[in-house]
C-alpha positions in Angstrom: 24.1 -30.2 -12.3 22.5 -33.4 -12.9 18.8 -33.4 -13.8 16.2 -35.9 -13.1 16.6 -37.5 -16.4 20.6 -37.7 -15.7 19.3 -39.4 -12.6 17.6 -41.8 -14.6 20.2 -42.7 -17.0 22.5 -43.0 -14.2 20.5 -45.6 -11.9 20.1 -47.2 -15.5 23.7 -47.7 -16.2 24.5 -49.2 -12.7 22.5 -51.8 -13.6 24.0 -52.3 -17.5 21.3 -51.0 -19.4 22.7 -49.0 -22.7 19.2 -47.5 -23.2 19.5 -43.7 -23.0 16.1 -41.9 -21.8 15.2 -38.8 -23.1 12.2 -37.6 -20.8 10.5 -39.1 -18.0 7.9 -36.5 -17.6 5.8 -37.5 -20.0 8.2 -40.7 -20.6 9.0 -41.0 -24.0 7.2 -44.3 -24.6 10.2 -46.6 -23.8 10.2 -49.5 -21.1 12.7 -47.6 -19.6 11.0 -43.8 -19.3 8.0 -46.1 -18.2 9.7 -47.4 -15.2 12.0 -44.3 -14.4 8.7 -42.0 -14.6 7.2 -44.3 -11.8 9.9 -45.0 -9.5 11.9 -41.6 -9.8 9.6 -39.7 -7.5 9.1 -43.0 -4.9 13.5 -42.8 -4.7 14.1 -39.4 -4.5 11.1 -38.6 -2.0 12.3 -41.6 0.5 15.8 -40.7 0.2 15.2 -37.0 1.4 12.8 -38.5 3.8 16.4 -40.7 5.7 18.2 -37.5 6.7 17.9 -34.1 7.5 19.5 -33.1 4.6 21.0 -29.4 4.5 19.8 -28.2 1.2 16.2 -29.1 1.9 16.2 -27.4 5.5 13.7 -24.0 5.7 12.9 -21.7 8.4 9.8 -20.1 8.5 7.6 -18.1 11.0 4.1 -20.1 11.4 0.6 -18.6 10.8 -1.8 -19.6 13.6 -5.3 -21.5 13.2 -7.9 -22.5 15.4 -7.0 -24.8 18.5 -9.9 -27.3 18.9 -7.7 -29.2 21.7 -7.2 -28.4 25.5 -3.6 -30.3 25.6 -1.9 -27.3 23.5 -2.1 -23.9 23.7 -1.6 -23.0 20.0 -2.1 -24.6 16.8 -0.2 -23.4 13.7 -0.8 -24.0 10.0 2.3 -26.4 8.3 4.2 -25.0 5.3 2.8 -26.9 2.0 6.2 -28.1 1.2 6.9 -29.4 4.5 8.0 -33.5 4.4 8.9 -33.4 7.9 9.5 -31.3 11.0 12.7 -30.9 12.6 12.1 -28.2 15.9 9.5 -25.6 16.7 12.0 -22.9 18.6 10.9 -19.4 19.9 11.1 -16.4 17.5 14.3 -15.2 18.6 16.5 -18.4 18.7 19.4 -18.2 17.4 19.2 -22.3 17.0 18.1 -25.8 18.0 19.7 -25.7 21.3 19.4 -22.8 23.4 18.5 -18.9 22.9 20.9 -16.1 23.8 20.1 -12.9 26.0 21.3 -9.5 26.4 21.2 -7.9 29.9 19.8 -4.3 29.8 22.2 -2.9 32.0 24.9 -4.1 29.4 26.6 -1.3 27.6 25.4 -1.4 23.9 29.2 -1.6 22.7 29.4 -4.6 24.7 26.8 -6.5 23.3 28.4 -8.2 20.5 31.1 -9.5 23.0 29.6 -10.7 26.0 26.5 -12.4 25.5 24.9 -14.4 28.5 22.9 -17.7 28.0 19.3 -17.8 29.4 19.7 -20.4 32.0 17.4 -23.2 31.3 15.8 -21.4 28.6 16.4 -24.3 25.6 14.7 -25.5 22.4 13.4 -27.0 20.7 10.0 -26.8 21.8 7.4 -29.7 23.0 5.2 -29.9 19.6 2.8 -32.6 17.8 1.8 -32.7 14.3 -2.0 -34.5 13.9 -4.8 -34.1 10.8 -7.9 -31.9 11.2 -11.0 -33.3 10.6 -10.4 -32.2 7.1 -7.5 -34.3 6.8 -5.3 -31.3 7.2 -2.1 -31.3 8.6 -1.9 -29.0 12.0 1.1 -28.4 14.2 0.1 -28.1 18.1 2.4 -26.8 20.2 2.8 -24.3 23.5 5.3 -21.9 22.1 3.5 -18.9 21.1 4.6 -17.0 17.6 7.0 -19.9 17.0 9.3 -20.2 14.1 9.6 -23.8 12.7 12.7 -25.9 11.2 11.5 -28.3 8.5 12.3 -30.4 5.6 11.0 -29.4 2.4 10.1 -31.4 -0.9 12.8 -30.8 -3.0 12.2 -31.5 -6.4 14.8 -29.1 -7.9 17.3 -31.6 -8.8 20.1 -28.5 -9.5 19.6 -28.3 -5.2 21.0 -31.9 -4.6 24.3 -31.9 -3.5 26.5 -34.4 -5.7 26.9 -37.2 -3.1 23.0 -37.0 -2.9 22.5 -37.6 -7.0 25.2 -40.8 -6.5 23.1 -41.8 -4.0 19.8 -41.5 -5.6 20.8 -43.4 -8.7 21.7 -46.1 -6.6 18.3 -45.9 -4.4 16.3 -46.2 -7.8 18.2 -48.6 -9.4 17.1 -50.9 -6.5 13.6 -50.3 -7.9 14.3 -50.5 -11.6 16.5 -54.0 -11.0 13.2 -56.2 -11.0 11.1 -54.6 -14.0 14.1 -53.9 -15.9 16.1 -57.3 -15.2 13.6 -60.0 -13.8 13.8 -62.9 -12.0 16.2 -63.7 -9.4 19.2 -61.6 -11.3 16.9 -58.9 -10.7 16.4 -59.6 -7.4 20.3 -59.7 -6.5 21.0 -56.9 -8.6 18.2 -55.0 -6.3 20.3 -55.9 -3.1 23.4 -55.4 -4.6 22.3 -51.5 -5.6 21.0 -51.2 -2.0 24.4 -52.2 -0.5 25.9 -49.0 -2.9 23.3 -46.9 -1.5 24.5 -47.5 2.3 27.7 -46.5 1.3 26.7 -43.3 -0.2 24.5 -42.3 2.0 26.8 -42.8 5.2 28.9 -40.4 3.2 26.5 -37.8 2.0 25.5 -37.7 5.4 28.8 -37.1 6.5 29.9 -34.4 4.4 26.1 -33.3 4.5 26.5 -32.7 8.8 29.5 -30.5 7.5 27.2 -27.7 6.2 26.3 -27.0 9.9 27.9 -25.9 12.9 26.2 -25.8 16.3 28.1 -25.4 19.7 25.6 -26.9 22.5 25.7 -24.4 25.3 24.4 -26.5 28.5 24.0 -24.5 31.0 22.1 -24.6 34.5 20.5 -22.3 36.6 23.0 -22.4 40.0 25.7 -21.8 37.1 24.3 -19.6 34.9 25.8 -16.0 36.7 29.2 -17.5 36.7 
């Protein structure tokens, strides 16, 4: 798997530099480590910042803190690695869409073949993510014990997926073009990189919305005993 400094050397050679860098973190004292140790982070945090990206997606049940505001019933401590928050669902859903139920008058060999669908009952929940007077970061919501879909900082670069690392190296090669190039070659380099990144990131995401698969189950009330 590539590593951050394969990243680096990568984004390096898309843009014709021979240089080789041999550590970014420190930087080994070349122009090149300089620039790759200052930009690397700035890429690879706003690229997993433009999808919901599969390998950086965690679940995890919330721990509740004090609720200073009227508008929500609970507020819920964030996860420290949490970049951003996808759905706030009830404890027992089985996804983003809607929760499954089990009648109690269904025989407990049948469970596992006829499930019903809670009418109406659907997630994700209503939720709103503001900062505490201490500049913390709180999640408000109504959904009591709720478990919460997020994106995480990923730093591990061994977790990218391949299509991710292309795409990457062409993201920070945008941002290397002008300090490593100059001038208006730099410039059109920059643009010419960020052209490569839209076409590998229309296909990361692509293969990336492979790694999931949710049926939608809409169902309504006057249908729901049918």
């Amino acid at each position: 798997m590539a590593s951050a400094v394969d990243i680096c050397n990568l984004a390096l050679a898309h843009l014709g530099d021979t240089a080789t860098v041999a550590s970014i973190d420190p930087p080994e004292g070349s122009a090149q480590a300089e620039h790759c140790a200052r930009f690397y982070p700035i890429a690879r945090d706003g690229l997993l910042n433009m999808h919901a990206w599969q390998f950086a997606s965690r679940r995890v049940n919330l721990a509740q803190v004090a609720q200073p505001w009227p508008e929500w019933k609970y507020a819920y401590a964030l996860p420290a690695d949490c970049m951003m928050a996808v759905a706030v669902m009830p404890p027992d859903a089985n996804d983003d869409y809607s929760s499954r139920f089990v009648p109690t008058d269904t025989p407990f060999w049948a469970h596992n073949y006829s499930p019903t669908v809670a009418a109406g009952r659907y997630v994700p929940q209503p939720f709103s993510i503001e900062a505490d007077g201490t500049g913390t970061m709180v999640l408000y919501t109504n959904q009591e014990t709720p478990m919460l879909r997020y994106q995480a900082f990923v730093t591990d670069t061994t977790k990218f997926s391949p299509l991710f690392v292309q795409c990457l190296s062409w993201h920070l090669a945008s941002m290397l073009a002008g300090p490593v190039i100059k001038g208006d070659q730099g410039a059109a380099e920059a643009r010419r990189c960020m052209q490569m990144v839209q076409v590998y990131l229309g296909e990361a995401k692509r293969t990336d919305g492979q790694q999931r698969n949710v049926k939608v189950e809409h169902i309504v009330p006057w249908s729901a005993g049918r």
